[in-house]
N, C-alpha and C positions, 0 to 999 in steps of 0.2 A: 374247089376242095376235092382232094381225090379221096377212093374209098377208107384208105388206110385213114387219113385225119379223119374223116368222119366217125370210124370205127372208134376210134382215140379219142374223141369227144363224147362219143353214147357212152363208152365205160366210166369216161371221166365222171359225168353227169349222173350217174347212176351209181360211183363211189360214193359221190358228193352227197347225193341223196340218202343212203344207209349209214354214214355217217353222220348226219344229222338228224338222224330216225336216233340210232343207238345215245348218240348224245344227248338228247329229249329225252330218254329214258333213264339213263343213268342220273340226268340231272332232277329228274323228276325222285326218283330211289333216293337219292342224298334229301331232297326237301322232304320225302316221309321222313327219313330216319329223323332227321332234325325235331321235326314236328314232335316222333315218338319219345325224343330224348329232352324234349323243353317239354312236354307234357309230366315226366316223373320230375324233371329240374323243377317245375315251380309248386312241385307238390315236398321238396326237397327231399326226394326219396332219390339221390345219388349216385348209389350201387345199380338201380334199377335204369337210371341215367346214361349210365357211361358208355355202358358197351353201342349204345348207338352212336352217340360221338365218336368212339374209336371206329367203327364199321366207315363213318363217313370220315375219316382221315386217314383211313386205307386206299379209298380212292383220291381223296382229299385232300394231300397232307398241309395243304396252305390255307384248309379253311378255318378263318380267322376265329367263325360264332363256334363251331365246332372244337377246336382247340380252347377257347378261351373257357367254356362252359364246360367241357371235359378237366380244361385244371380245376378250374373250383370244384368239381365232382370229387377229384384228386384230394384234396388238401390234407382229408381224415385218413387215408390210406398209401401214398405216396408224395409225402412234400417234395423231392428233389424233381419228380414227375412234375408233377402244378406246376410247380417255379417254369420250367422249362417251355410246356405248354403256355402258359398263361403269358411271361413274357414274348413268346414268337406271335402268341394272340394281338399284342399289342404293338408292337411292330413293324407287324401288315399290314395292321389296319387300328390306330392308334383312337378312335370313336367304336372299336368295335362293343362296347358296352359305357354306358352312361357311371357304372360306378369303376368302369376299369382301372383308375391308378386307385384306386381303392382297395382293389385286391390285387394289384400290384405292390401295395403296401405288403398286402397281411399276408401274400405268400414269401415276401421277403423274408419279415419278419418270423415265421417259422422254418424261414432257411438260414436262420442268424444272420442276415445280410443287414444289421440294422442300422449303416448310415441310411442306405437306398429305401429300406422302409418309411422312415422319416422324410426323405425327401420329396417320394412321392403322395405320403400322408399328406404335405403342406402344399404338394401341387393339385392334388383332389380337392383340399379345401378353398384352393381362390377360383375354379370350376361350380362352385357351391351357391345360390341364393340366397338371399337375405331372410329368407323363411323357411330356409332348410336346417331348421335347429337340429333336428335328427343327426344329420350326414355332418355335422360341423362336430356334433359330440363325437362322432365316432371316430373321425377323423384324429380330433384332439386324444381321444382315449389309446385311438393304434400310436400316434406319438408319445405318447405319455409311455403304452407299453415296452413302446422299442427302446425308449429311454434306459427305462428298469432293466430291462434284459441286454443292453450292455454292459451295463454298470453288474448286474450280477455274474453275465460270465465271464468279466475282466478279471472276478475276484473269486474263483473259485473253489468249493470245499476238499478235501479230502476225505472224499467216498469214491467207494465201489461201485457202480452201477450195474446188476445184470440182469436180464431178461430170464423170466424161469422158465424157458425152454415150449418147444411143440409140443408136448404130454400134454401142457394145461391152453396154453395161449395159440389160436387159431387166425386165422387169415379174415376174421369177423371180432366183435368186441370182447375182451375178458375183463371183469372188473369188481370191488370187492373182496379182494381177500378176508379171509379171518382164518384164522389160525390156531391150532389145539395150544395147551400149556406145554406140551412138550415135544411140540412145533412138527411134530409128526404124521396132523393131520389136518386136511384147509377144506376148506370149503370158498367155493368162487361163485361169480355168477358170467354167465356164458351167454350169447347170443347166434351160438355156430349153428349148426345147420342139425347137431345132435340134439336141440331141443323140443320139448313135448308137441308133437303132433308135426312139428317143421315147420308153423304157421309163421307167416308173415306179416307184423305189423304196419301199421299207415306209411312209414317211413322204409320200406323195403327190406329193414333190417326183421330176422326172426325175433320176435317176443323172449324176454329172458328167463333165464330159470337157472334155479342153483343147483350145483355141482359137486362131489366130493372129492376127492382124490389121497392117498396116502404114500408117506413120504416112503421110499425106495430105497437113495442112499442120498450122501451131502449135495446133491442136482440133481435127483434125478425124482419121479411122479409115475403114481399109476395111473392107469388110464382112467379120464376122469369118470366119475359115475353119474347117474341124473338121478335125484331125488325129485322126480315127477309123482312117485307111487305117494307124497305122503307133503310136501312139503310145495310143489308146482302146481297152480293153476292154472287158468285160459288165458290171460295176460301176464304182464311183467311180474316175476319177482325176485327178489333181489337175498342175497345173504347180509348181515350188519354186524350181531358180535356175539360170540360165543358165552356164557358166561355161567354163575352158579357152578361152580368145578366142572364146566363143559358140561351141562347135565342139561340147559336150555340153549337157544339161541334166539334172537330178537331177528326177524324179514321183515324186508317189506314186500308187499303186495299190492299190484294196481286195482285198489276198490274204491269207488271212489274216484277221485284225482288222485288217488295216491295216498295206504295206511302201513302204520307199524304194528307188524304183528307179533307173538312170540306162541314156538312150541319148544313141546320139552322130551326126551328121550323117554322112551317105552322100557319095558322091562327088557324085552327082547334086543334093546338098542337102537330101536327103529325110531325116528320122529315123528312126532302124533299131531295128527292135526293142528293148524295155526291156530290160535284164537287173536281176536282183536284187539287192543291196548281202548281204557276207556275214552270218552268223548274228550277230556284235560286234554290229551293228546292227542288222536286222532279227531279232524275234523271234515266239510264237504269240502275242503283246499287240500293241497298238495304238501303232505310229509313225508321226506325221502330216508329219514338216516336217524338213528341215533346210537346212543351210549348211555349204560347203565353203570353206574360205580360198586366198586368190589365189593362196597358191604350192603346195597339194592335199595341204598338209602334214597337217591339223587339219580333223574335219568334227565340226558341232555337231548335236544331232539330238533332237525331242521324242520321250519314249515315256512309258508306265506301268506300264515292264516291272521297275519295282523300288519302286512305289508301292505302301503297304499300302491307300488309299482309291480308288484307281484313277483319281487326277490324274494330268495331264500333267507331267513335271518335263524340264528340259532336260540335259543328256550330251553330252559329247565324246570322241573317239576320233583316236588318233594311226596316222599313215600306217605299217606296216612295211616293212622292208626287201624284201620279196618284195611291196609295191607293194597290198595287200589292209590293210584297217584293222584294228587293235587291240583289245583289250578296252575297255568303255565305261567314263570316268569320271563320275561325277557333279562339274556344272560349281561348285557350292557358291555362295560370295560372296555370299551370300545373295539370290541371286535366285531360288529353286524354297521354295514354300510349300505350304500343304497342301491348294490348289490350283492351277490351271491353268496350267503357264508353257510358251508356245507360239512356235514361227516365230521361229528367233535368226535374226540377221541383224547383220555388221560392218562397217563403214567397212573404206574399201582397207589405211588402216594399222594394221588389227587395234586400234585403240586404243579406240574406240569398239562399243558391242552393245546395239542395239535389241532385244524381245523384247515379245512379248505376255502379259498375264497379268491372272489375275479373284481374285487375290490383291494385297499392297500396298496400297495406298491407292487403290485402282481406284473409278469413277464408276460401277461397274455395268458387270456382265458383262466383255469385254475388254479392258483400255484396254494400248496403246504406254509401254512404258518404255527407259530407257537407262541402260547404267553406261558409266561411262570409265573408263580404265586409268592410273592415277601411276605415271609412270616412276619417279620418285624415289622411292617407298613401295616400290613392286612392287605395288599391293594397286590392287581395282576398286574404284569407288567404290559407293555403296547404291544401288538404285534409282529413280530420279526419272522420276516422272510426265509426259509429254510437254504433259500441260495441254491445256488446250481453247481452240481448237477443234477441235486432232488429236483429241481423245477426246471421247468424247459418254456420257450416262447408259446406250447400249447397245452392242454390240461392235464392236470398234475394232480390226481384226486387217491382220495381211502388209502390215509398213511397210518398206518397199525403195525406196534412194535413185536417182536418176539417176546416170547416172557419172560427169556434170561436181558434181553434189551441191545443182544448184541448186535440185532438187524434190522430192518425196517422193511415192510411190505407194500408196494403204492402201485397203482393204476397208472399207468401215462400214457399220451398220444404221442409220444415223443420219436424220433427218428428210429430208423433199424428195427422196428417191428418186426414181427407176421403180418401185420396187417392193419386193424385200426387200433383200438384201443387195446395195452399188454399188462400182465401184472409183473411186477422188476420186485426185484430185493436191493436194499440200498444197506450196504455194508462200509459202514466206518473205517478206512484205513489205520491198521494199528503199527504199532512198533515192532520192530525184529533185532533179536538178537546177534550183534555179528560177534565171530570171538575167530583167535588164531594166531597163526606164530608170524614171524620176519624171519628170514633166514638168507643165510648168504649161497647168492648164485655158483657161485664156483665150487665149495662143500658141502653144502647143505648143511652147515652151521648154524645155530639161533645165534640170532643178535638182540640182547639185552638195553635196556633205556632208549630204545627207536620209541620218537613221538609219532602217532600217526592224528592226522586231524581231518575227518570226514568233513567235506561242504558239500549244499544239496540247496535244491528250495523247495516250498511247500507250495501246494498246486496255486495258491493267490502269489505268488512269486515272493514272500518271506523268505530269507535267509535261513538255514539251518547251518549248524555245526557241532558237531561231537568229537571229543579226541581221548586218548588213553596213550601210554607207556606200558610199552613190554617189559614185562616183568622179570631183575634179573638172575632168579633163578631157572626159571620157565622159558623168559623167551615170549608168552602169551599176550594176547590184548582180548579185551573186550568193550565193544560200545553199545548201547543202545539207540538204534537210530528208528526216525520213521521209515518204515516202508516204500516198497512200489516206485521206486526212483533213482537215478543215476545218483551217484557220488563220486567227486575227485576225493581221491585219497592222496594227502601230501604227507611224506615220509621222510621226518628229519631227526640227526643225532648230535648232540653237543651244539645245537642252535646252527646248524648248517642241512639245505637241505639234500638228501641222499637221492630219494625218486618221488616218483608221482604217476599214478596209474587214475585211472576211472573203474567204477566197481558197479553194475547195477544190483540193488537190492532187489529181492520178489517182493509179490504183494505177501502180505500179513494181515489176517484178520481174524489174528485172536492174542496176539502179543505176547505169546510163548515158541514162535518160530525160532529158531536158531538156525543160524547161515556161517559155515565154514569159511575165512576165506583165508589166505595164506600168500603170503608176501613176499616174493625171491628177489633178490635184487643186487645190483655189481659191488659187491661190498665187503670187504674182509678185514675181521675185528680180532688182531693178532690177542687182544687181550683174553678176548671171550676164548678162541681155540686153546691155547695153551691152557686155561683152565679148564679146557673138555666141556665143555658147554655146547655138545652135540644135541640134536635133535632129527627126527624123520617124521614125513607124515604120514597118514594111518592111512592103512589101505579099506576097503570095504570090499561087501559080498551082499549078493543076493540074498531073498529070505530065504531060511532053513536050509542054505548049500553054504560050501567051504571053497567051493572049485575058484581061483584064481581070474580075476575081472585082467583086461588087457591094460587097463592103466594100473592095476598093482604090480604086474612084470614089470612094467616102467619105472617104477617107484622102487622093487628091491634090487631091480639091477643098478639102481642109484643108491643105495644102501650098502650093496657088494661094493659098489665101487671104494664107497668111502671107507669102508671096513679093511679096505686092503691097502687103501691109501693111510690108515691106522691101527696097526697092530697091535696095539694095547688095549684098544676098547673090547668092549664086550658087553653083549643085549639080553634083556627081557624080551621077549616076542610074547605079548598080552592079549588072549582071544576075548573078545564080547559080543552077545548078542542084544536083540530087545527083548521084552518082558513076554511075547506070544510063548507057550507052551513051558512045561513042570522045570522049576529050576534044575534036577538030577538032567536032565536033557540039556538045557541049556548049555551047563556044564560042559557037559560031552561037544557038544556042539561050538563053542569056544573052542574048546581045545582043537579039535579037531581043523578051525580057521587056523591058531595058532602053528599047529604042525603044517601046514600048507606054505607058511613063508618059511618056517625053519628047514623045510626038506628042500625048497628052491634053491636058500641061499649057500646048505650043502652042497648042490650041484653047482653053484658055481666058484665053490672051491674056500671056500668058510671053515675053518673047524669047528666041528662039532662043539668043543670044549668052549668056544667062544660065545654059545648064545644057550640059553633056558628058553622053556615054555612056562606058560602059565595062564588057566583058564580063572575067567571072573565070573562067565555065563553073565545073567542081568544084573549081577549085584551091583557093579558100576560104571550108569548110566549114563553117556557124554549130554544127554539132553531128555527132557520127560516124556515118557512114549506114550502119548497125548495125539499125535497126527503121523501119517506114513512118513512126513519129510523127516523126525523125529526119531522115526525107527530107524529108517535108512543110518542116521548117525551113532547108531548104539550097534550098530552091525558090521565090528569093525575089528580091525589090528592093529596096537599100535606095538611101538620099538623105542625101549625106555633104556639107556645106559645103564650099566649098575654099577660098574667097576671098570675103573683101567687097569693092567698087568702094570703099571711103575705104580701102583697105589697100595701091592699088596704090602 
């Protein structure tokens, strides 16, 4: 061997050696972190879990325990993450955990995947022994779930779902809402990192504490406030309902396993000290939640102070004569299972009780139910599912209405967070008003007896359809349809049909929307023309200006047109505004829209003689000026025939 191979051997051997030095080390760095991320995993403090998993799938990215325990760390704050992780976990290495298609199920299952949840539920279970009662319930229960949860999103409600924004909901738990009477001020409970002292509970998450915040405008929050000065102690506590014309409110506080406390507004508006509810209610078990009825007669209350398996069941208590509450009943009707039934909650006229629970027919873990109460019977009705989108395959808790009723306030783990747990407002899709003309493409003519017939479906795939006839002095239609949805609109006259457009409706959620829409189409009704049965459509304007929008130059230079392709007509040009500032202004300010088309159609070559002005100001309204989309339509010009010159 000459010097060179020699030389090419020492470096060799001496590579060989640092890199097996360096990889010793690094491999030895990945078994701390692990060690340091399955020490907070089996304390199930998660958040505190993760980042060592990740740290070790930076170098990692194929490590199987790593991934697999990082998704389940995942599951409360990233489901599409989990799924991702937790399947390549399984994958790799297909024993990398003894309950792995187990949570293979359950990450399915809050990724909606729920054939695959199901099918790996039944393949965990023949994995199972004969003494594993535990794992066989569970098994059965994630099937049962996935079951529910596609039967409930095959059949979905017409709601709104939205998230109430960063001001209130954080990249940590928000949950709780309650809400003033005149929905302008909330109160929550938080576990972000703004809470008293910043302390950190067993579970890595901060201790909770409630929060205030007031309303801004229709989305928007001020920043929230912490009522530690008077209402927050060393542990959890929680906000539950507002009540007595907002003058008390019922917390809970971790004393205890867990009591219901209430304080009550100071002079100054400040809340005073909690005091404790008596022993009837608060006991050495765990009471999370209740509800007191508007007239303080009857309070409703969760505990497990008489549960053999240590579920939540719900309880009520009557007021005594010495003004302190009663012995607890248990509320029956079958709504307490032999799990979780949480956070009752009633309509003002006691007829109605929402409640939460992981029993019934639930989608996984929480979901919102409701019974109602037959006067006629005397008897509750069973509990019914609130259905999805209110509920999701994970927890769905503290559903509390506004006090007009027109919304709903809830808690969920549900996808598109900030982070874990968010407060949503669930808003009823309503009806919108559509109204407007048919006219013919070539003159801009109203055509008179056109049917038009709206089809649609409702979010569970029900059929919708609305139709109306323009009217033949007008020319006009109007329908009432649901919201928030595509429509084909078929357009036919004398039982033949003319056209067919699709129309998407906006959302509506308050059922006094009004939606323009207006119909042109290849079609000329020699009858309608010769009886002058013109029409134009109305131009609009920004608020408090007159100055010309670029689609109303479009619209009067189609107006000129016609004008000149018909010598005998002659117009009203009608200013309107909406109802902001003194009618004397208004006035002016109409008018003023009005002469903006009448000096246009001047210039391009109109006689003078052939068109009037005439202001209305607010007096007539195309729509109630109730919301901006509203106004927008009240802020307008329209162009009304009066007279043809063969008519004088």
């Amino acid at each position: 061997m000459d010097y060179l191979d020699k030389r090419l051997l020492k470096t060799s051997l001496l590579f060989l050696t640092l890199f097996f030095m360096v990889t010793a080390a690094m491999g030895q760095s990945t078994r701390q972190l692990i060690r340091k991320g399955d020490k907070m995993f089996n304390q199930a403090n998660f958040r505190a879990a993760l980042p060592y998993y990740e740290q070790v799938l930076e170098r990692d990215p194929d490590n199987a325990k790593a991934l697999y325990r990082a998704g389940i760390s995942l599951i409360a704050f990233d489901k599409e993450k989990a799924g991702e992780y937790i399947k390549k976990a399984y994958t790799l290495k297909p024993k990398v955990g003894e309950d792995a298609l187990y949570w293979m199920g359950r990450v399915n299952l809050v990724n909606y995947e729920f054939d695959e949840a199901i099918k790996n539920a039944q393949d965990y279970q023949k994995t199972l022994g004969k003494r594993d009662v535990e794992g066989k319930e569970q098994a059965a229960l994630l099937i049962q779930h996935a079951r529910n949860a596609k039967k409930e999103v095959a059949n979905p409600k017409d709601v709104f779902v939205k998230n109430l924004g960063p001001e209130v909901n954080t990249a940590y738990s928000e949950h709780s809402p309650v809400i003033s009477k005149d929905d302008n001020y909330l109160l929550f409970t938080s576990r972000s990192r703004a809470v008293t002292g910043g302390k950190e509970a067993e579970d890595g998450e901060y201790y909770e504490d409630i929060f205030e915040a007031d309303r801004l405008g229709p989305d928007s929050w001020s920043a929230p406030r912490s009522l530690s000065g008077r209402l927050n102690g060393t542990g959890h506590d929680a906000s539950i309902q507002l009540f007595d014309n907002d003058q008390k409110l019922l917390m809970y506080r971790q004393d205890q396993n867990g009591d219901i406390f209430v304080s009550s507004r100071g002079e100054t508006g400040e809340w005073t000290p909690p005091t404790k509810l008596n022993s009837n209610i608060n006991s050495r078990e765990f009471e999370s939640d209740a509800y007191i009825t508007p007239d303080g007669s009857t309070l409703y209350f969760s505990t497990n102070r008489f549960s053999e398996n240590g579920d939540l069941d719900i309880y009520y208590s009557k007021r005594m004569d010495n003004g302190d509450w009663g012995a607890p009943r248990n509320f029956g009707n079958g709504v307490n299972t032999p799990f979780d039934e949480d956070s009752p909650y009633f309509t003002p006229d006691g007829r109605t009780m929402f409640f939460s629970s992981r029993g019934h027919n639930t989608m996984g873990g929480y979901d919102i139910f409701k019974i109602e109460f037959d006067t006629v019977s005397g008897r509750w009705s069973r509990p019914e599912n609130m259905g999805y989108p209110i509920n999701t395959p994970d927890d769905d808790t503290y559903y509390r209405l506004s006090s007009d009723g027109r919304l709903a306030y809830l808690s969920s783990y549900r996808m598109g967070g900030y982070g874990e747990k968010d407060i949503y407002t669930i808003n009823y899709i309503r009806n919108a008003i559509v109204k407007g003309r048919v006219y013919s493409l070539r003159d801009s003519t109203i055509i008179p007896g056109v049917e038009l017939v709206f089809t649609g479906k409702a979010a569970n795939n029900t059929p919708l359809e609305y139709r109306d006839v323009t009217k033949p002095d007008s020319g006009t239609y109007q329908v009432t349809v649901l919201s928030s949805r595509p429509y084909q609109v078929a357009l036919s006259r004398d039982g033949k049909n003319i056209a067919n457009e699709q129309f998407e409706v906006p959302l509506s959620l308050n059922d006094t929307t009004v939606v323009e829409k207006d119909f042109y189409i290849d079609f000329v009704d020699e009858t309608a023309i010769s009886g002058g049965a013109f029409a134009f459509k109305r131009i609009y304007f920004d608020t408090d200006k007159y100055n010309l929008r670029a689609e109303s130059i479009t619209e009067l230079d189609n107006i000129a047109r016609v004008l000149k392709a018909n010598p005998t007509l002659r117009l009203s040009i009608d200013g309107h505004t909406d109802s902001r500032a003194s009618d004397a202004y208004n006035i002016q300010l109409g008018e003023n829209r009005a002469m903006a088309a009448y000096n246009y159609l001047i210039q391009q070559g109109i006689a003078p003689n052939r068109l009037i002005t005439v202001s209305y100001g607010e007096r007539r309204p195309a729509a109630p000026n109730t919301s901006a989309e509203n106004m927008q339509l009240n802020r307008r010009t329209e162009f009304n025939v009066i007279r043809r010159a063969d008519e004088q």
